[in-house]
C-alpha positions as CSV (number, residue, x, y, z in Angstrom):
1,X,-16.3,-41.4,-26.4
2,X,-15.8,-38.9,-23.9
3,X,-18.0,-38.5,-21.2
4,X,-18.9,-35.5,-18.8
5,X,-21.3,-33.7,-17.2
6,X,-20.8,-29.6,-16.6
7,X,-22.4,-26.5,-14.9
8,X,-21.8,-23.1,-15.6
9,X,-20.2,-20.8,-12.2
10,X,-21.8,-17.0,-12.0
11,X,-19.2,-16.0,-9.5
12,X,-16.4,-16.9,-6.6
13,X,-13.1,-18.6,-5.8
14,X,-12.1,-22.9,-5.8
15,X,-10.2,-25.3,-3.3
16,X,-11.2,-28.3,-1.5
17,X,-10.8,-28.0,2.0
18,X,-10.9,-30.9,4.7
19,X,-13.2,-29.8,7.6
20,X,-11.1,-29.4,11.0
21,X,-12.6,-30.3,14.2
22,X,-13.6,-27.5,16.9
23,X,-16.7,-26.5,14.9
24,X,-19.7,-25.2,17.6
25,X,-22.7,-27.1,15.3
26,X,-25.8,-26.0,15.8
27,X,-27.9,-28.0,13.0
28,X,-27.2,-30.8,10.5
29,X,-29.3,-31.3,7.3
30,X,-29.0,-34.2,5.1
31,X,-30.8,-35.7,2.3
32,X,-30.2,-38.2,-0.6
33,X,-30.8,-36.5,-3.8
34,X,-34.1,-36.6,-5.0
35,X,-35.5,-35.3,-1.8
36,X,-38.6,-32.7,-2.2
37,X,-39.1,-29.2,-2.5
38,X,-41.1,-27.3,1.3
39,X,-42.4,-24.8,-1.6
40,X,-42.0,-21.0,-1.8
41,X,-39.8,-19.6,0.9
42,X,-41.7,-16.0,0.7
43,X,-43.7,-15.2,3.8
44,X,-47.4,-14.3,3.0
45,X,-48.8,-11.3,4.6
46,X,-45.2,-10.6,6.8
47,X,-44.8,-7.0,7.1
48,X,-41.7,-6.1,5.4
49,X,-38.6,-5.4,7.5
50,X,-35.9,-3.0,7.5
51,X,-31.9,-2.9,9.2
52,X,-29.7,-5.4,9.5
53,X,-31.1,-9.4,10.0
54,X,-31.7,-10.7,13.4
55,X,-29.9,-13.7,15.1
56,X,-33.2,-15.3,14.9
57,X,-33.5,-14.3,11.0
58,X,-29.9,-15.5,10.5
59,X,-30.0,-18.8,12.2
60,X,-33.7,-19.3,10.5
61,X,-32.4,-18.6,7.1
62,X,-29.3,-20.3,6.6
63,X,-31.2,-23.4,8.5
64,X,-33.7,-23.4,5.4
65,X,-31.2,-22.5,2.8
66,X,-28.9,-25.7,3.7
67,X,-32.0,-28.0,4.6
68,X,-33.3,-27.5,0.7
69,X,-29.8,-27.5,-1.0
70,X,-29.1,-30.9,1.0
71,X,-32.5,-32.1,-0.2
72,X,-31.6,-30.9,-4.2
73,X,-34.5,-28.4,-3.7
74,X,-32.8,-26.0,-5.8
75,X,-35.6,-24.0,-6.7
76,X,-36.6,-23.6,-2.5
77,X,-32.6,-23.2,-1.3
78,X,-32.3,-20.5,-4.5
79,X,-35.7,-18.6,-3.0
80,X,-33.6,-17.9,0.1
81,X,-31.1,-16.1,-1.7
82,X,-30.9,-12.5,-3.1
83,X,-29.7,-13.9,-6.6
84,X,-32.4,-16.5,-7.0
85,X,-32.1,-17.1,-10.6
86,X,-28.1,-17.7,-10.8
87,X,-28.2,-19.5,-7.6
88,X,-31.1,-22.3,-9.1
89,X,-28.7,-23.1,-11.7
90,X,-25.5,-23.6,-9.9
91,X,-27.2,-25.3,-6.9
92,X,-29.5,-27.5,-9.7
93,X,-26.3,-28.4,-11.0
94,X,-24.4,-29.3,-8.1
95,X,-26.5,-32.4,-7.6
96,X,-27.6,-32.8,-11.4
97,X,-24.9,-32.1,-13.6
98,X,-21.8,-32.6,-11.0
99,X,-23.2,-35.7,-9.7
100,X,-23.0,-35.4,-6.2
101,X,-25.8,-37.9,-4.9
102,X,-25.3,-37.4,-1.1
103,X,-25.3,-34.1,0.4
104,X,-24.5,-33.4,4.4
105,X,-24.8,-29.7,5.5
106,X,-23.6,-28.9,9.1
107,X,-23.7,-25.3,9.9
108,X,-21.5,-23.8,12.6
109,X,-21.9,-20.9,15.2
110,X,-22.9,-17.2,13.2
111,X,-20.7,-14.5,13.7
112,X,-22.4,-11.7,13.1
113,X,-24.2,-12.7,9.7
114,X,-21.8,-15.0,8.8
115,X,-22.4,-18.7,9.2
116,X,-19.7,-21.2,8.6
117,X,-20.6,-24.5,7.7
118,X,-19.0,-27.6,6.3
119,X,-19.9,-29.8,3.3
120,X,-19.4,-33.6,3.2
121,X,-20.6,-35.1,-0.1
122,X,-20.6,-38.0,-2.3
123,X,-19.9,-37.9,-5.9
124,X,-20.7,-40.9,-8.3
125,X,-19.8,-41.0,-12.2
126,X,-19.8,-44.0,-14.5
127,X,-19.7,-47.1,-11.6
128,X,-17.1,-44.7,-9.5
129,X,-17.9,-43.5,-5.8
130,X,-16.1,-41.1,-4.0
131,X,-16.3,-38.5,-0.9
132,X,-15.3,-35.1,-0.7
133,X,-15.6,-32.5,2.3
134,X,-14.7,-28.9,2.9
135,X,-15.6,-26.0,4.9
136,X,-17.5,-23.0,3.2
137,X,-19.7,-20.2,4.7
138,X,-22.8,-17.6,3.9
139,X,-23.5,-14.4,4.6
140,X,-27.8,-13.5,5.3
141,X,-28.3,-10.1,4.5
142,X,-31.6,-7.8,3.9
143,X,-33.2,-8.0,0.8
144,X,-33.2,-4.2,-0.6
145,X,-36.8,-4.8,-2.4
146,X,-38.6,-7.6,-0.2
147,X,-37.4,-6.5,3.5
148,X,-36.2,-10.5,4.1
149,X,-33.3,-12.1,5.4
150,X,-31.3,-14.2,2.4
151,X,-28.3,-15.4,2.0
152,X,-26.1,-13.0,0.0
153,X,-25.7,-15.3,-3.0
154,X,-22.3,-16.0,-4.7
155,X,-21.0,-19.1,-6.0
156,X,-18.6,-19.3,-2.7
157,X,-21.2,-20.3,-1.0
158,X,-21.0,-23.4,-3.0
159,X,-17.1,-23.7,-2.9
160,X,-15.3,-21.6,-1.2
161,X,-13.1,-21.2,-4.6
162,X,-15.0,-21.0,-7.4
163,X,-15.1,-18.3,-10.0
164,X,-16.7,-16.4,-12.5
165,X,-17.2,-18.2,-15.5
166,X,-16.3,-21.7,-14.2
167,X,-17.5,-24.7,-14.9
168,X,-18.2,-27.3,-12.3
169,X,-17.3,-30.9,-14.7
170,X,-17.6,-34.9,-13.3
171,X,-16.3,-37.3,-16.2
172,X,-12.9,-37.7,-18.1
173,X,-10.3,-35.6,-17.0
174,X,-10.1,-32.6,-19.5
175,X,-6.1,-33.8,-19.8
176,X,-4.3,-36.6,-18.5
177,X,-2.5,-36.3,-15.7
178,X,1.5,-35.3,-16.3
179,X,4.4,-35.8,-14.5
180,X,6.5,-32.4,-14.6
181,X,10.5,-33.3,-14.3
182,X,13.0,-30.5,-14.4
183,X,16.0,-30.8,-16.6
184,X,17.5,-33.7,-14.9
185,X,14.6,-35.5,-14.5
186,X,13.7,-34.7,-10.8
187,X,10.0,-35.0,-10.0
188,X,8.6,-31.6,-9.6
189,X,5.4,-31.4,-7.5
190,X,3.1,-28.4,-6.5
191,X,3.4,-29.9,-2.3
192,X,7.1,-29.5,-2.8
193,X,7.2,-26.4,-5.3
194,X,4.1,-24.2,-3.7
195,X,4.9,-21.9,-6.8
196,X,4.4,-24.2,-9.5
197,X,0.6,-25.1,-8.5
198,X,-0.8,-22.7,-11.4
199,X,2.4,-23.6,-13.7
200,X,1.8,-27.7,-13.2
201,X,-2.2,-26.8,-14.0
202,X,-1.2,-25.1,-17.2
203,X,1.2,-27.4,-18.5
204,X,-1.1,-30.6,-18.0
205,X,-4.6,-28.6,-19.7
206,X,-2.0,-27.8,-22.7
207,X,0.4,-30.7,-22.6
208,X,-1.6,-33.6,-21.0
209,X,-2.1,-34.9,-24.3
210,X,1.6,-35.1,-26.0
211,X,3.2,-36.2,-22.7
212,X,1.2,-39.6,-23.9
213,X,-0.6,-40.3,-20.4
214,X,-4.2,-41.3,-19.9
215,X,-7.2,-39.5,-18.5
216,X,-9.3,-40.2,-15.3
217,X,-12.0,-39.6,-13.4
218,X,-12.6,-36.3,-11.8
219,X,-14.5,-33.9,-10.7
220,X,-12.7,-30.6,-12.1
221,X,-13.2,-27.0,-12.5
222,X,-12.7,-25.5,-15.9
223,X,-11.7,-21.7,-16.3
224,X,-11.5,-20.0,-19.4
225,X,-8.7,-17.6,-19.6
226,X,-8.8,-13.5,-20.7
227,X,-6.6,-14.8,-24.0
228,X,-9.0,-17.3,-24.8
229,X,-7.1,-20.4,-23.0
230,X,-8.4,-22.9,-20.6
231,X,-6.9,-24.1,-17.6
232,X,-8.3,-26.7,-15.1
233,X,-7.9,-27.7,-11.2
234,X,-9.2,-31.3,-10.0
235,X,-11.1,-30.6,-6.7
236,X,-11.8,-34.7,-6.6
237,X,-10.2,-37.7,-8.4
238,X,-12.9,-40.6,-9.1
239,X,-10.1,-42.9,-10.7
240,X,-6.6,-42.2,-10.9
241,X,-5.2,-42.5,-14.9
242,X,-1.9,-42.5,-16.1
243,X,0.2,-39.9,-16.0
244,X,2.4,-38.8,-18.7
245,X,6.0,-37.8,-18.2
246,X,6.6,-33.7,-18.8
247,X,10.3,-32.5,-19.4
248,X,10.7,-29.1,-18.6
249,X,13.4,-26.3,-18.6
250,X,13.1,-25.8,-14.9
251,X,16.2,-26.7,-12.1
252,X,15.1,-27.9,-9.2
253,X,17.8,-26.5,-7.2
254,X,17.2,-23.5,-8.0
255,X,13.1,-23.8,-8.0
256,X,13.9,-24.7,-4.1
257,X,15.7,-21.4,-3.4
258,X,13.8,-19.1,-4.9
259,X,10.8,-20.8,-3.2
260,X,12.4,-19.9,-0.1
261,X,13.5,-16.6,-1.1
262,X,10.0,-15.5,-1.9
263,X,8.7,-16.4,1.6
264,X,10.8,-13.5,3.2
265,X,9.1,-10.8,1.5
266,X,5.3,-10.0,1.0
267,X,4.0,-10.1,-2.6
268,X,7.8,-10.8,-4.3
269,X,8.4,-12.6,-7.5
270,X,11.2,-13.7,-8.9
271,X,12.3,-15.2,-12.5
272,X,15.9,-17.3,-13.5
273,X,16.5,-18.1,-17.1
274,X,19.9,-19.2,-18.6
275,X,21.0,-16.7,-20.8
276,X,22.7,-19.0,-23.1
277,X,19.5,-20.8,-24.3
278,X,16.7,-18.6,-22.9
279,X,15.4,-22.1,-20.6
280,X,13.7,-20.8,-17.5
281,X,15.3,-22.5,-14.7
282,X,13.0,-21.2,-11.7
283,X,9.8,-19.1,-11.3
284,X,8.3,-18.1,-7.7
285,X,5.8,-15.9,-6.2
286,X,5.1,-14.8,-2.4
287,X,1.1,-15.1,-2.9
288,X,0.1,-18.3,-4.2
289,X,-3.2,-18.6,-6.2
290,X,-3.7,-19.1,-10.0
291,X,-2.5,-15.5,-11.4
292,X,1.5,-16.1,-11.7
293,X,2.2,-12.5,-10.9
294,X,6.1,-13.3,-12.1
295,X,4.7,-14.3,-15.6
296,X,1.5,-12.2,-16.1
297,X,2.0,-9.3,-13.9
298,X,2.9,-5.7,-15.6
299,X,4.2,-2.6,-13.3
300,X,7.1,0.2,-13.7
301,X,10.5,-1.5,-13.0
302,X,12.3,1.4,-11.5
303,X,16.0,1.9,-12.7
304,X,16.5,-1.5,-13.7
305,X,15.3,-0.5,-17.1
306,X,18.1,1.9,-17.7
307,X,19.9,-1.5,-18.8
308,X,17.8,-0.9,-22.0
309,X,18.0,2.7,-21.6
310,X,21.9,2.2,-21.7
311,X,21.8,0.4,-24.7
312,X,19.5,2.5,-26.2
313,X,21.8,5.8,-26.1
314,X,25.1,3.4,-27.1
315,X,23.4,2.2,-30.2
316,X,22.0,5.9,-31.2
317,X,25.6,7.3,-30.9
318,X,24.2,9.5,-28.0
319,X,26.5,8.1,-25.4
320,X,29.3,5.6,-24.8
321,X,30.1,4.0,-21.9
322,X,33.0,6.5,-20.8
323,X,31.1,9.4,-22.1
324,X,30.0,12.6,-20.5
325,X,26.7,11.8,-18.7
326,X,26.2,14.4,-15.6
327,X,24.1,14.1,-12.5
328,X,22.8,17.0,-11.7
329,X,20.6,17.3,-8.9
330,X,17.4,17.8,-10.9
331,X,16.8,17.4,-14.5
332,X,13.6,18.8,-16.3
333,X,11.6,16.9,-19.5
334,X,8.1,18.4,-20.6
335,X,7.9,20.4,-17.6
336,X,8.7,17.5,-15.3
337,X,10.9,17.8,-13.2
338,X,12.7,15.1,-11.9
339,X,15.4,14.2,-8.7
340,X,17.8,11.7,-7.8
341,X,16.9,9.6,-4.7
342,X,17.9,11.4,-1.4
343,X,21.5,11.5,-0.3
344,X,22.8,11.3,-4.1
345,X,25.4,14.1,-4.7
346,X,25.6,15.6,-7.8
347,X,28.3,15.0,-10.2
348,X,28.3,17.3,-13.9
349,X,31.5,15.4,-14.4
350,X,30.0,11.6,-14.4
351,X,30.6,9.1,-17.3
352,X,27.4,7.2,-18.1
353,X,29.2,3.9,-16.4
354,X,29.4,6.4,-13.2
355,X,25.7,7.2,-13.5
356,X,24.4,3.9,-14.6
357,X,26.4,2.3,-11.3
358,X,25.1,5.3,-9.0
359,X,21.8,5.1,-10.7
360,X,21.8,8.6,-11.3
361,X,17.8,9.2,-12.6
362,X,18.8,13.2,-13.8
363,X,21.8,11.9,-16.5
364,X,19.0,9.4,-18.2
365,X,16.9,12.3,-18.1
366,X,18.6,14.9,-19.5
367,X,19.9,12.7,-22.6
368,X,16.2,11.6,-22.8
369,X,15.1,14.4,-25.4
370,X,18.3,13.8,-27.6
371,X,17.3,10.0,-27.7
372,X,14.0,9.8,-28.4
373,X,11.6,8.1,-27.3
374,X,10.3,6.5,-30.7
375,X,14.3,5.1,-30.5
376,X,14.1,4.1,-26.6
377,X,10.8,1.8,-27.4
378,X,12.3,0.5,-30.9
379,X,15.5,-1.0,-28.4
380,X,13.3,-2.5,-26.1
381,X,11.1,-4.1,-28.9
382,X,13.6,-4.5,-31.2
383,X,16.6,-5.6,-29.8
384,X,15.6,-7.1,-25.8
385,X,12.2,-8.8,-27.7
386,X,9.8,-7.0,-25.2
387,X,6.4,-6.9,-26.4
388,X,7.6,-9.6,-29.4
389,X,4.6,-12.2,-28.3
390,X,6.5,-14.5,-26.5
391,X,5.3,-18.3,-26.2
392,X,6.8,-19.5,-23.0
393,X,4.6,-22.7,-22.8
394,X,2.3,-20.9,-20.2
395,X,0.5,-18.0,-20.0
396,X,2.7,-14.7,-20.3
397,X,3.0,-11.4,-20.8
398,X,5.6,-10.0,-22.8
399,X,6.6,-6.0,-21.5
400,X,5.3,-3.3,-23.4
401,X,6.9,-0.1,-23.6
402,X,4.6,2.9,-24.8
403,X,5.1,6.2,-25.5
404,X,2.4,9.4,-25.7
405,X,4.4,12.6,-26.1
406,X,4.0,13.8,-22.9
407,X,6.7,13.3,-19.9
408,X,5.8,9.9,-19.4
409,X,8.3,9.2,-22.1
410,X,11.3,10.7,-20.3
411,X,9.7,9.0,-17.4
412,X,9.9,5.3,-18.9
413,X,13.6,5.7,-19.7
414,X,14.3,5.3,-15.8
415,X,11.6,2.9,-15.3
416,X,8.5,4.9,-14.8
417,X,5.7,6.4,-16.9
418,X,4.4,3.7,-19.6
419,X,6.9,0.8,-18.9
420,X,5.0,-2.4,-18.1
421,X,7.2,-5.6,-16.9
422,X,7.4,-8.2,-14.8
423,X,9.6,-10.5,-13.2
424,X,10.4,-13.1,-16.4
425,X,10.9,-10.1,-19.0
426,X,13.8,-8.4,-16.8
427,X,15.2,-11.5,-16.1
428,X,15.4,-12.0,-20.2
429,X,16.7,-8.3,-20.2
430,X,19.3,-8.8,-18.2
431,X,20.2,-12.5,-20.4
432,X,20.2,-10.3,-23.1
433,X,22.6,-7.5,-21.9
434,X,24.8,-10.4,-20.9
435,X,25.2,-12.2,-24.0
436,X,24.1,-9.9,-26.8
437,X,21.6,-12.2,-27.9
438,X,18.1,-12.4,-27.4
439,X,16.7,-15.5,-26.8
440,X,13.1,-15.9,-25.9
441,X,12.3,-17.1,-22.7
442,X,10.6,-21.0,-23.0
443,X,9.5,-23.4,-20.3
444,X,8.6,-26.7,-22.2
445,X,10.6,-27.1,-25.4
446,X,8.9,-25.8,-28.5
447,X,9.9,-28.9,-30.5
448,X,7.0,-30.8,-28.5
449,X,4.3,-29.1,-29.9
450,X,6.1,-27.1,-32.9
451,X,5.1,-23.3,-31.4
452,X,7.3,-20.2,-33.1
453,X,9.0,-18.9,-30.5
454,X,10.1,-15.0,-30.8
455,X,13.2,-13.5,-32.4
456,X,14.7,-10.2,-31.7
457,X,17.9,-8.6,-33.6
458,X,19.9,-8.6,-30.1
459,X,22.5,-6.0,-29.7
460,X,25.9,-5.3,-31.5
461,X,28.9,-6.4,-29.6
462,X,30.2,-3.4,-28.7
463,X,27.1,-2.3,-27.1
464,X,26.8,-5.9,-25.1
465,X,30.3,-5.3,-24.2
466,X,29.5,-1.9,-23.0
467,X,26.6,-2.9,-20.5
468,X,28.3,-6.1,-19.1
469,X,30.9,-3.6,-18.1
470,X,28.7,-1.3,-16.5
471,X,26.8,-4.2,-15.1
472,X,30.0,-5.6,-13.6
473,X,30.7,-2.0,-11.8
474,X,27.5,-1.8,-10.6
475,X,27.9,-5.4,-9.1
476,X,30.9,-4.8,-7.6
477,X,31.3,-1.2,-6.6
478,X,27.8,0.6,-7.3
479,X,24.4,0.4,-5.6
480,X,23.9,-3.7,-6.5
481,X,27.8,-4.1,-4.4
482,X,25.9,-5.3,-1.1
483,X,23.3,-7.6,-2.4
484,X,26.1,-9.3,-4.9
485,X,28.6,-9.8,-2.5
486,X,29.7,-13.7,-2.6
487,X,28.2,-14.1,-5.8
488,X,30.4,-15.8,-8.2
489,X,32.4,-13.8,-11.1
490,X,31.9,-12.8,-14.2
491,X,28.8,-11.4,-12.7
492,X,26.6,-7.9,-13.0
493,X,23.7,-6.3,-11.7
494,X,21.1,-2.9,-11.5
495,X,19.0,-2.1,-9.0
496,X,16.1,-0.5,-9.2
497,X,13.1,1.8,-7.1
498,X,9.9,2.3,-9.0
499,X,8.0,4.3,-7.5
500,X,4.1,4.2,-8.2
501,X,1.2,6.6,-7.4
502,X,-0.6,6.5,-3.9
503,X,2.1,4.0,-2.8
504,X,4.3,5.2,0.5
505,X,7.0,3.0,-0.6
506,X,8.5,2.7,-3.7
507,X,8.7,-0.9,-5.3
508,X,12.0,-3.1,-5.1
509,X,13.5,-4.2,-7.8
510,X,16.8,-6.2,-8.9
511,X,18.2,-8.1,-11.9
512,X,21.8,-9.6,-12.2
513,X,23.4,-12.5,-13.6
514,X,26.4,-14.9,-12.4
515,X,28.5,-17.0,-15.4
516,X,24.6,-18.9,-17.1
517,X,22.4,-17.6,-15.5
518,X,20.5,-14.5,-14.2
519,X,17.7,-13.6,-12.1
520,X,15.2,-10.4,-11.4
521,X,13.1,-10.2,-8.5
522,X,10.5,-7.5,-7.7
523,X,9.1,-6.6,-4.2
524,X,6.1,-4.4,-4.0
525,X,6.6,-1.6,-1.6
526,X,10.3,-3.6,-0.7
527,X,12.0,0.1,-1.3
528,X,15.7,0.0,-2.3
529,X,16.3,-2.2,-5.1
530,X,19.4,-3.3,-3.2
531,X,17.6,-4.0,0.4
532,X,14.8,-6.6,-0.9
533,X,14.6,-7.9,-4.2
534,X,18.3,-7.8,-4.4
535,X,18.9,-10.5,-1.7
536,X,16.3,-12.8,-3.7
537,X,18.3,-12.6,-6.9
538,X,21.7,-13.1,-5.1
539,X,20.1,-16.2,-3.4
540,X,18.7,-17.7,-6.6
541,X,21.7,-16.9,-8.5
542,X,24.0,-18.5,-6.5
543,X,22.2,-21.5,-6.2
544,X,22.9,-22.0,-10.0
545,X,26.4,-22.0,-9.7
């Protein structure tokens, strides 16, 4: 049988941390568990104080909070805190339930009313011993209704990483341990592959199992997911098991440059699938943490949508490739009126391929009305599979394009208004223009656990036809020419500026493809489609030549 011991988290961030050196200690509490309670931590008969805490106050508090915790007085650390309640239950568990038998507390120099400290502790479960150590830090504060200095409670305090609704475990690992390979069997790891730390967590909570390894030891936090998954992190390993071996889709040539890619610009993501199959080949964000912005994010994509939005007039009869399609230099839809970026000129003689190359917002506007927008949402769900429930292997979102009657309709034919995307579903747009098929997007094979994967009609040839060529212009002589220079042939692009409210600076965004595979990328606040996320895509694409 299983066994395991849990606590319930109120509230935080997790990580383990090793303690540096450099650390101005003032005091050091420890204590074997078991240690006694010094009582109630309220002052009889003190007159009740007002403004901010003293030094004195400060260094008092967090001195008698950390002696009592290192004691397991849970009840007597909990009393110095604002939260007393949630904080008796996670600080009752931490020895109890988590099975840490040895607690050391050494508290650093306050600045201001935060005081750094670091934990060293010792964790035993079923005959197994181990040490872990990290820095953390509390804040005092004044309590609104008593007047005294406590620490403002959070389950931080505990670990600097823990969350609402985690659970704290010591026993079996939830999942055996897996060893991810990409599609030639290269080792990926999350030291190598910063990106793939939330990806590798996933795949071993939901395929630790089938991979056929065998669980461990550890000390593990459990989070429960806002579609109802779980996904655990090991903070501490009491006895290694064995891992299982995990084929996925990924290529670790081109996981490395779009790992590197991703460093050059604040808060980028970028997604490359092969079109051919729908196998993700890479996945990578700037910000590294357990939301995978590429995968779960959902913001307007700019211009890169009129890809769809092409397709969309094609297949309703409302324009062809070397149609009539003019630029004007506004355009007006429900009393919105709309303009090109600066420094277009107008053109009431443009082709569509001429405007989808220029990106010319007022032509996708002005044949907005005649297209619909029940008919622009019914291509994007119908034919490109967004919003079609996709089952990736991970947790992902899937576009969605609404519509409400009002301007935000014309709006989300050029990327604006209701359109939510991220990185992965413009990536599968752009397979999808390419080879006139949809085919979902999939990390881990859906033969190993049997999961129906999406279907989509895809488009009629004529239409694919139609966009590759516009693509290919756009690539080679429109706005993506700069960013796509070098890249291999056949190959096409759009670029794209979405521009979001409040925001300065519109968000960068770029999707292409180059002979198997193609790429979008999406920089927040990058600008021009063309200056940051396209670079990211060009990188990434060529590296799956």
């Amino acid at each position: 049988m299983r066994k395991e011991v849990k606590v319930a988290i109120v509230g935080g961030v997790f990580t383990v941390m090793v303690g540096g050196a450099g650390y101005g200690a003032y005091n050091i509490v420890t204590a074997v568990s078991g240690g006694g309670s010094d009582g109630s931590a309220a002052a009889g008969g003190e007159v009740r104080r007002s403004g901010p805490p003293t030094a004195d106050e400060i260094k008092d508090t967090s001195r008698k909070f950390l002696a009592a915790w290192a004691k397991n007085d849970a009840a007597g650390a909990a009393d110095y805190t604002n939260y007393a309640e949630d904080a008796k239950s996670v600080l009752s568990a931490w020895h109890e339930d988590a099975h840490v038998t040895h607690t050391v507390l050494t508290a650093g120099t306050p600045s201001g009313a935060k005081v750094p400290f670091k934990v060293r502790a010792t964790v035993s479960f079923d005959g197994k011993t181990k040490k872990m150590a990290y820095d953390s830090s509390l804040t005092v504060v004044r309590g609104a209704t008593t007047g005294r200095a406590l620490v403002k409670w959070s389950p931080a305090v505990l670990h600097p990483e823990l969350k609402d609704g985690d659970e704290l475990v010591t026993g079996e690992s939830a999942a055996p341990a897996i060893e991810a390979v990409d599609r030639n069997g290269a080792v990926l790891t999350a030291e190598k592959y910063p990106s793939l730390r939330p990806v590798l967590d996933q795949l071993r909570t939901k395929y630790g199992d089938e991979a056929g390894g065998s669980a461990g030891i550890e000390m593990y936090v459990k989070r429960q997911g806002a579609d109802g998954s779980a996904t655990t992190k090991t903070l501490l390993t009491l006895a290694e098991g064995k891992p299982g071996k995990l084929r996925t889709t990924l290529s670790a040539g081109v996981q490395a440059a779009a790992e590197q890619q991703v460093t050059k610009y604040g808060k980028s993501s970028v997604v490359a699938v092969k079109p051919s199959t729908g196998e993700i080949l890479a996945v990578a964000n700037q910000e590294k943490g357990d939301f995978n912005p590429a995968f779960q994010g959902g913001t307007p994509p700019g211009s890169v949508m009129k890809i769809v939005t092409a397709a969309a007039l094609i297949d309703n009869g409302v324009a062809s490739e070397g149609g009539a399609a003019p630029c004007p230099d506004s355009a007006v839809s429900m009393s919105q009126t709309f303009r090109n970026l600066k420094g277009m000129t107008p053109n009431e003689n443009a082709t569509l391929s001429e405007s989808f190359a220029r990106s010319c917002n007022t032509a996708f506007i002005k044949l907005s009305d005649e297209l619909g927008a029940a008919n622009f949402a019914s291509e994007a769900t119908e034919r490109f599979g967004l919003g079609k429930d996709w089952k990736t292997g991970i947790a992902s979102r899937d576009g969605s394009v609404e519509t409400d009657g009002t301007s935000n309709d014309a709006a989300g034919m050029i990327g604006q208004g209701l359109v939510k995307v991220n990185a992965l579903n413009m990536a599968s747009v752009t397979a999808t223009a390419m080879t006139g098929t949809f085919h979902q997007p999939y990390l881990v094979s859906p033969d190993l656990d049997d999961r129906q994967i999406a279907t989509a009609q895809g488009l009629r040839p004529g239409t694919s036809q139609q966009l590759r060529n516009m693509m290919a212009r756009t690539a080679v002589s429109g706005t993506a020419a700069n960013a796509m220079a070098g890249v291999p042939s056949p190959k096409g692009a759009k670029t794209g500026s979405a521009e979001l409210d409040g925001q300065g600076t519109s968000d960068s965004w770029f999707a292409g493809y180059s002979n198997d595979i193609a790429a979008a990328a999406t920089v927040p606040a990058g600008g021009h489609g063309g200056d940051a996320a396209g670079p990211i895509v060009a990188a990434v694409l060529k590296a799956g030549q």
